[in-house]
C-alpha positions in Angstrom: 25.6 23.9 11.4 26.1 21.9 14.7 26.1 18.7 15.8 24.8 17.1 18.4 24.7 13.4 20.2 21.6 11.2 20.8 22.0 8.0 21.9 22.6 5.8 19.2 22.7 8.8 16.4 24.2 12.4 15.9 22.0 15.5 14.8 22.7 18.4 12.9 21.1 21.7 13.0 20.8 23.3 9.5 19.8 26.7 8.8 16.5 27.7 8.1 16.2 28.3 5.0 16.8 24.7 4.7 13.5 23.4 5.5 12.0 26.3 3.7 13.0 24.5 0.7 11.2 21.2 1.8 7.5 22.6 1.8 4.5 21.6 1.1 0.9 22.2 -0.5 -1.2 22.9 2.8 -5.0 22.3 2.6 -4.9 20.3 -0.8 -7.2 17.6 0.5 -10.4 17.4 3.0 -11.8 13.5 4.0 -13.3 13.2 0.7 -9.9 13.2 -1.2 -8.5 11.3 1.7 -11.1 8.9 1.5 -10.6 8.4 -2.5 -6.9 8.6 -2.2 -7.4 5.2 0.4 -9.3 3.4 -2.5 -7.5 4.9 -5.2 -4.0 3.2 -3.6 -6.0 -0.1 -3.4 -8.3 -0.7 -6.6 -5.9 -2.0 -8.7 -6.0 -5.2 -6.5 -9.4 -5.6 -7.1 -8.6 -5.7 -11.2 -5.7 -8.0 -10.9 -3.2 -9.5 -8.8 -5.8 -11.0 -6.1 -6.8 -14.3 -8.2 -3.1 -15.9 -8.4 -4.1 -16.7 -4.7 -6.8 -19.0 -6.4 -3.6 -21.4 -7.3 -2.6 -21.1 -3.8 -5.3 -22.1 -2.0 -8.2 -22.7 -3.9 -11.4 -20.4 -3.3 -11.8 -22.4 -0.2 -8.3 -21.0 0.8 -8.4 -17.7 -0.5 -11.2 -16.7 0.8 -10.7 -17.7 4.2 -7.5 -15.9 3.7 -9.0 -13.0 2.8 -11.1 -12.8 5.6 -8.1 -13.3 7.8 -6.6 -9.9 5.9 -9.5 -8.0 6.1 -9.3 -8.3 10.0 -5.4 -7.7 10.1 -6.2 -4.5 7.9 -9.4 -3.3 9.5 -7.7 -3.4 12.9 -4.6 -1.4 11.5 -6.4 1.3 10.1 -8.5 2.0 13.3 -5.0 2.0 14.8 -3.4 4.4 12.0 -6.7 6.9 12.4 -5.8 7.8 15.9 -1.8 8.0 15.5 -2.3 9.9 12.2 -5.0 12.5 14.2 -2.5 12.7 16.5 1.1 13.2 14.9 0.1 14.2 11.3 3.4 14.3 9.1 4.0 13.1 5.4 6.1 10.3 7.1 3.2 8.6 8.3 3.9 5.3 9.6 7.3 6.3 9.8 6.7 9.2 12.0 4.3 6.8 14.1 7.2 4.7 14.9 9.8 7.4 15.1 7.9 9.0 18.1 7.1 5.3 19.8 10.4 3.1 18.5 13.6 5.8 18.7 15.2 6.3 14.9 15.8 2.5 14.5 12.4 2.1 14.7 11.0 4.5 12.5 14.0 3.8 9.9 12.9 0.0 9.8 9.5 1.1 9.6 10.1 3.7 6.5 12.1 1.6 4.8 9.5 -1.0 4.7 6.6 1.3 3.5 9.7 2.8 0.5 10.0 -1.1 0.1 6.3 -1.8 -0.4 5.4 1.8 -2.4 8.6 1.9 -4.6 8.0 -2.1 -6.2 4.4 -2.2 -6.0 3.8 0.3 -8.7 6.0 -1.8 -10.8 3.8 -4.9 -10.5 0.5 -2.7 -11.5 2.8 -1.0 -14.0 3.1 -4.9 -15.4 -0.8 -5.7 -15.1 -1.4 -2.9 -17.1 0.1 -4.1 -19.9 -1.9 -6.8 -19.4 -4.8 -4.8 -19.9 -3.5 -3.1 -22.3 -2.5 -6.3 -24.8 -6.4 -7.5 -24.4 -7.6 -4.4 -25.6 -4.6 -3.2 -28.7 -2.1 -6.4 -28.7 0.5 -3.6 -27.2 2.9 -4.6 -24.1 6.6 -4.5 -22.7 8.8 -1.8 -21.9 6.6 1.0 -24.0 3.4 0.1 -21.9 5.7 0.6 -18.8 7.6 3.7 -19.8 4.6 5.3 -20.9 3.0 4.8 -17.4 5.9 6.0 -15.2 6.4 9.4 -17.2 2.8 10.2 -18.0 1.7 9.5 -14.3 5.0 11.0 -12.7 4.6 13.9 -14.9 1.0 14.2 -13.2 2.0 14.6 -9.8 4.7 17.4 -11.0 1.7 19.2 -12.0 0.6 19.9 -8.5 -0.6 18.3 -5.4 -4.2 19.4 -5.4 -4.6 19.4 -9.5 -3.4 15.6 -8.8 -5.2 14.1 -6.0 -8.6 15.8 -7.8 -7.7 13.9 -10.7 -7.0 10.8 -8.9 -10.3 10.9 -7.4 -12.1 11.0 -11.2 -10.0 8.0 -12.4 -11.0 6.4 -8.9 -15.0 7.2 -9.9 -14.2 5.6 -13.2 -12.6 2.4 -11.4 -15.3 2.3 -9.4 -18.5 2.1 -12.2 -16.8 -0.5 -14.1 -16.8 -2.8 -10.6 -20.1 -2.3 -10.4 -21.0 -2.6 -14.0 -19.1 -6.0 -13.0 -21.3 -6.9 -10.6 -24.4 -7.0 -12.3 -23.4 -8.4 -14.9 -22.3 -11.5 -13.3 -25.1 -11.6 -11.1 -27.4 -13.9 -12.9 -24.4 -15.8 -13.8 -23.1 -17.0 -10.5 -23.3 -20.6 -9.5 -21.6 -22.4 -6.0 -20.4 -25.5 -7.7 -18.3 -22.7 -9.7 -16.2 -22.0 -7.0 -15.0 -25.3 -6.2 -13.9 -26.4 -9.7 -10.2 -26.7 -9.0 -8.3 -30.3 -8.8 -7.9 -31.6 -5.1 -4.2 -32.2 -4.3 -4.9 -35.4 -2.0 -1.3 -35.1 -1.3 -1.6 -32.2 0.6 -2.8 -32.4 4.0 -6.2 -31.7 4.8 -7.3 -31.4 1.1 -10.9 -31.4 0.0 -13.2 -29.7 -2.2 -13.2 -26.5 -0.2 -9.2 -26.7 0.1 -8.2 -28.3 -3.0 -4.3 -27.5 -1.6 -4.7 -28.7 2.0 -4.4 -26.5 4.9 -1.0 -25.0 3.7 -2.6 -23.3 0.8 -4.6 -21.0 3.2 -1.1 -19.5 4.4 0.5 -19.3 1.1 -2.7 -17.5 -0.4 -2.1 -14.8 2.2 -0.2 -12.4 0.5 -2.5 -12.6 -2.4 -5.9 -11.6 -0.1 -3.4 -8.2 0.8 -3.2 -7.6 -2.5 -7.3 -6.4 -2.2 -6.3 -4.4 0.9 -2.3 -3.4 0.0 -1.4 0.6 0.6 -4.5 1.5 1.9 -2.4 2.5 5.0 -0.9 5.3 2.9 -3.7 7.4 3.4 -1.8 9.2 6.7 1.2 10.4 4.3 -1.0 13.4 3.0 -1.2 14.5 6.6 0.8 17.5 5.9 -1.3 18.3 2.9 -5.0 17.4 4.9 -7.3 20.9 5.5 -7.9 19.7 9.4 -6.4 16.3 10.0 -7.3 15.5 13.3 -11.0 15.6 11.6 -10.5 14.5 8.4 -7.7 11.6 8.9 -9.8 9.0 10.4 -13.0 9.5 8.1 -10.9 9.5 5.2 -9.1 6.2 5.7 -12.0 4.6 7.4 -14.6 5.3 5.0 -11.6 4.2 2.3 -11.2 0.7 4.1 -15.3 0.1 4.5 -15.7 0.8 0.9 -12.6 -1.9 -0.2 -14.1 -4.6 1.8 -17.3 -4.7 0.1 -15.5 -4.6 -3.2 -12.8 -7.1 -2.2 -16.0 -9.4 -1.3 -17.7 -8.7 -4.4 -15.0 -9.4 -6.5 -13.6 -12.9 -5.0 -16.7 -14.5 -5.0 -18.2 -12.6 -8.6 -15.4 -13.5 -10.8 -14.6 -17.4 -10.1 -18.2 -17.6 -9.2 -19.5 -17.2 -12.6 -16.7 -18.0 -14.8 -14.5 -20.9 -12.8 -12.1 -20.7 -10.7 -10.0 -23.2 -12.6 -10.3 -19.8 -15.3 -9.8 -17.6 -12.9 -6.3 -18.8 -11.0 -3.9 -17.6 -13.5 -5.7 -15.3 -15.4 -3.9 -11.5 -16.4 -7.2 -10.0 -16.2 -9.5 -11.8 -14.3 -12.9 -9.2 -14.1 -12.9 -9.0 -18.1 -12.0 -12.6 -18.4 -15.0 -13.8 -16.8 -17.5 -11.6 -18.4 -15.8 -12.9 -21.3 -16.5 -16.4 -20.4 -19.8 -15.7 -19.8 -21.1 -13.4 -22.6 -18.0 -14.5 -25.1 -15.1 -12.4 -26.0 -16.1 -9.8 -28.1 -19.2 -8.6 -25.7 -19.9 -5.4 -25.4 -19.7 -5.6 -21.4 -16.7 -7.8 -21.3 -14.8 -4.4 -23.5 -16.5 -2.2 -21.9 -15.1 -3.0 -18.3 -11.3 -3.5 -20.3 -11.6 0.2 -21.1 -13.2 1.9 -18.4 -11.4 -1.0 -15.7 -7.9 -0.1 -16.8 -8.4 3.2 -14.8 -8.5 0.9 -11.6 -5.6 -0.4 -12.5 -4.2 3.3 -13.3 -5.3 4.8 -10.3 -3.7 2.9 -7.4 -0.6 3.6 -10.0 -1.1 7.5 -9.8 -2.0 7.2 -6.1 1.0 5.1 -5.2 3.3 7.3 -6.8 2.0 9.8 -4.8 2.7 7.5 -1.7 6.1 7.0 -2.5 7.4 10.4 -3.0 5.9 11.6 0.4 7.6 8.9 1.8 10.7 9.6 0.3 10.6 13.2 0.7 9.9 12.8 4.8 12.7 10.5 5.0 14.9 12.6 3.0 14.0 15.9 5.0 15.4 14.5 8.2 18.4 12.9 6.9 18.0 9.1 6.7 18.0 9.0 3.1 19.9 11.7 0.9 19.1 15.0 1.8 18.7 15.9 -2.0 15.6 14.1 -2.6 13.3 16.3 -0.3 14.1 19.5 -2.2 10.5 21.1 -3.3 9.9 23.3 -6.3 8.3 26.3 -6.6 4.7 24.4 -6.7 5.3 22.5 -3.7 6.1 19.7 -5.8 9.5 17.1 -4.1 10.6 16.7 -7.8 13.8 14.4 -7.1 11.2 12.2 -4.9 8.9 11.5 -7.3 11.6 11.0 -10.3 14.3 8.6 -8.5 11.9 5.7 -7.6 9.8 6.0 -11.0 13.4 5.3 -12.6 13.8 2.4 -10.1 10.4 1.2 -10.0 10.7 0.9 -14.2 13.9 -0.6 -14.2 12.4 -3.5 -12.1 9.0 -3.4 -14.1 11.0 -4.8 -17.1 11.2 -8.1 -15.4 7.4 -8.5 -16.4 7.0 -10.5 -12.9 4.1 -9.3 -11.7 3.6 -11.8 -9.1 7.6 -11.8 -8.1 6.9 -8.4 -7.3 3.7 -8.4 -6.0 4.9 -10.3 -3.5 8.2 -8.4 -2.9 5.5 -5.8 -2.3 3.8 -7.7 0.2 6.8 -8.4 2.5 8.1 -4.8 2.7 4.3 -4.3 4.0 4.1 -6.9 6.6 6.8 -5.3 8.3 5.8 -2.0 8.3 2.1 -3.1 9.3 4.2 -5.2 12.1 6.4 -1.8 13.8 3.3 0.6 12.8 0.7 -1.4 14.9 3.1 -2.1 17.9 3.6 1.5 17.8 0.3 2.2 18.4 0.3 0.3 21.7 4.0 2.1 23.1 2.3 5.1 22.8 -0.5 3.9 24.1 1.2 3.1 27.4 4.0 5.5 27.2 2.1 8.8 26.1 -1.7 8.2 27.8 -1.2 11.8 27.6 -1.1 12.3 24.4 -3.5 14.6 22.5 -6.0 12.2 20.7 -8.8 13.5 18.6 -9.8 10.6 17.7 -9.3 7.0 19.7 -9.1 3.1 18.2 -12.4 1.3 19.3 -10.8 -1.5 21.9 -7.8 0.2 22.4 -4.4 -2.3 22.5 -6.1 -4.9 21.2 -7.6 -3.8 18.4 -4.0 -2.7 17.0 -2.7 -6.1 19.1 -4.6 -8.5 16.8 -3.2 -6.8 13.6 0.0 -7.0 14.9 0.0 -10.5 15.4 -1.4 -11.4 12.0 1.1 -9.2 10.5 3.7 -11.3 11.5 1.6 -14.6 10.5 1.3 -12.6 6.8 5.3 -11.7 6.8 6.2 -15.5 7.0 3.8 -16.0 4.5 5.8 -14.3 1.6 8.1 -17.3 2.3 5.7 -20.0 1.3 4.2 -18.0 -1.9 7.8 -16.9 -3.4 10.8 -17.7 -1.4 12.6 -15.7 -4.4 10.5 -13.0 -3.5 10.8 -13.0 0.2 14.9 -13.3 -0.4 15.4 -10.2 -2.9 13.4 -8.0 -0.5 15.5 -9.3 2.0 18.8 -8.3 0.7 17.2 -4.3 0.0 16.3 -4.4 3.3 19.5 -5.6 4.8 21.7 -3.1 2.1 19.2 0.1 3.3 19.4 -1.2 7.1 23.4 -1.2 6.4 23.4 2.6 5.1 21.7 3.9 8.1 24.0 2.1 10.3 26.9 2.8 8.8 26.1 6.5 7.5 22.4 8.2 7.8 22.0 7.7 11.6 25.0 9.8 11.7 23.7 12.8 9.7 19.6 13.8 11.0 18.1 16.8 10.8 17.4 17.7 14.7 14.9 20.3 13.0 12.6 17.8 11.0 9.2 17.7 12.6 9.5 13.7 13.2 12.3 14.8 15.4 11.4 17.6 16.8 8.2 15.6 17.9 10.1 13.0 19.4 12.4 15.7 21.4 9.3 17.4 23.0 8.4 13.6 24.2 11.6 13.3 25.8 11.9 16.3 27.1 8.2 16.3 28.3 9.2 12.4 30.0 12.6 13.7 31.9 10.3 16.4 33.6 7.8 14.2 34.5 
């Protein structure tokens, strides 16, 4: 083993038969699993999680919010399907940012997606046992423990056996949306939407903004929650049949599809129950069938049963999220070297295991809004470093083999950038105590990098061997 001196850190060369142990499923998933994998990550939001923006900022608020976020996001995932064609590596955005930003960058950048992936599983992990209390009374720690090790002991299974079966608790997720839909359909009325109080206190209150203009901004990290992780889609890259082909359709078609939901839902669910009824409830789609066809409905139970699979399958896909991003991290040396070891399946076991431990530890809080929103700031920053990657290598690389290329270019990945950073400060308004614990992980993960990590890469990790080549490839030309 050698060392050697770039810049600001020192690489090691390990033997070979070090990344032999850090492999891989190849050819696990075409578009179509990408595709479902994109809405898998995301559905939950549509379940639960998205109405606490109701308190925030009214419907008038939350949807113009939403909108906002479905721009931001739309923007960043026509950016991500050219980067992720281009460099395909479980690190994803970290890779993105590695190649564009030097290792500061792409550290700052993983972190923020481990952030986002390792505490957002534990705020679905708490919304399912609201589900689960509607339909059995049961909730707590059991609900929680029983999600992590069942759904962690999924992915152990096998890469391919697991993303197939995400896809059929996706289908699931999806029919009881729909089954939503119609049934509120007849039921849907404008005046509805506009129930809550007006804070005349607040400035530009009204009927449409019942908490002033403020509540737009502070509602922001609620709309994400529709939208949240569907940017993970590019951490299957090493386990995609043809990803230059199948990465952009797969988290393109993924983002089209969550849109329409994300629509259907915010205007559905407060527009035929209230969305007075709606702003704090646990499980808003089966709490307004219930206030529309009364509690014990057949349709209202039906969607609890089938609807908790939404809920369970951005859980499952998450997981999977987390471990890649883990596990690329790990094989180059910027987190513990241990955790990208792969069984004889394929399967990063240590990657998968470490953060489910973590992620139910902080599950027991049962603040699913606290970290929901923890969630949301360790996104805004990665969404922030991933887009203005995008445009570096834009200008830096025009050379740079693109199969396929971001309609408009710089400013399509310009605008989400900017509204990335509107959506960071955001976290601030909705939870300050939020915004502060993420703060101080980021800081103490920032801290072991500077102090230790950037100190100890792998010069033979494909993250680094990529950005080599583009140095290399610059000093010739």
């Amino acid at each position: 083993m050698s060392n050697r001196h770039t810049g600001a850190v020192e690489y090691e060369h390990v033997a070979a038969e070090y990344l032999e142990k850090r492999q891989l499923k190849r050819g696990a998933a075409g578009w179509v699993l990408l595709a479902g994998l994109g809405v898998s990550y995301v559905i939950s939001g549509d379940y639960a999680g998205w109405n606490l923006g109701l308190g925030q900022g009214g419907f008038g608020g939350l949807l113009i919010a939403t909108i906002v976020m479905g721009i931001m996001y739309m923007c960043m995932v026509l950016s991500l399907a050219e980067m992720s064609a281009s460099l395909p590596t479980a690190g994803g955005g970290y890779s993105f940012a590695r190649r564009a930003l030097g290792p500061w960058g792409g550290y700052l950048t993983g972190t923020a997606i481990l952030l986002e992936y390792a505490i957002a599983p534990a705020a679905i992990a708490v919304f399912i046992g609201g589900y689960v209390e509607s339909l059995v009374g049961l909730n707590g720690w059991t609900v929680y423990l029983a999600s992590y090790v069942l759904f962690v002991g999924f992915h152990l299974w096998g890469a391919g056996e697991a993303l197939k079966t995400m896809l059929v608790i996706t289908l699931l997720a999806v029919l009881a949306i729909m089954v939503f839909v119609i049934g509120m359909l007849p039921h849907f009325s404008v005046d509805n939407l506009f129930d809550i109080p007006v804070n005349s206190a607040a400035a530009g209150a009204s009927e449409f903004l019942p908490h002033g203009y403020l509540g737009i901004w502070a509602a922001l990290p609620f709309a994400m929650w529709l939208f949240l992780a569907v940017e993970g889609v590019p951490l299957a890259a090493e386990e995609t049949a043809d990803p230059a082909r199948d990465m952009p359709k797969g988290i393109i078609t993924a983002m089209l599809v969550l849109l329409v939901f994300g629509a259907l839902v915010l205007v559905l669910a407060p527009g035929g129950a209230g969305a007075m009824l709606m702003q704090d409830h646990g499980a808003p789609l089966v709490g307004a069938l219930q206030a529309v066809y009364g509690v014990d409905s057949k349709l209202a139970n039906f969607v609890n049963w089938v609807g908790l699979a939404g809920l369970v399958a951005s859980f499952f896909s998450i997981i999977f999220a987390y471990s890649r991003q883990v596990f690329a991290l790990s094989r180059a040396g910027y987190l513990p070297r241990f955790l990208s070891v792969t069984n004889a399946r394929r399967i990063p076991v240590l990657a998968l295991v470490v953060p489910g431990v973590i992620g139910f530890l902080l599950s027991l809080t049962g603040e699913g809004d606290l970290l929901m929103t923890m969630a949301v700031f360790g996104a805004t920053i990665s969404y922030a470093l991933m887009t203005l990657s995008h445009m570096v290598l834009r200008r830096r690389e025009p050379e740079l083999p693109r199969p396929y290329l971001t309609p408009g270019g710089q400013i399509t990945s310009g605008v989400a950038f900017g509204l990335a950073l509107v959506a960071f400060v955001s976290t601030f308004l909705a939870s300050l105590e939020a915004a502060l614990w993420s703060s101080l992980f980021y800081v103490i993960m920032v801290a072991y990098f500077g102090f230790y990590s950037r100190h100890h890469l792998v010069a033979q990790a494909p993250e680094e061997e990529f950005a080599a080549i583009s140095a290399a490839e610059m000093e010739l030309g």
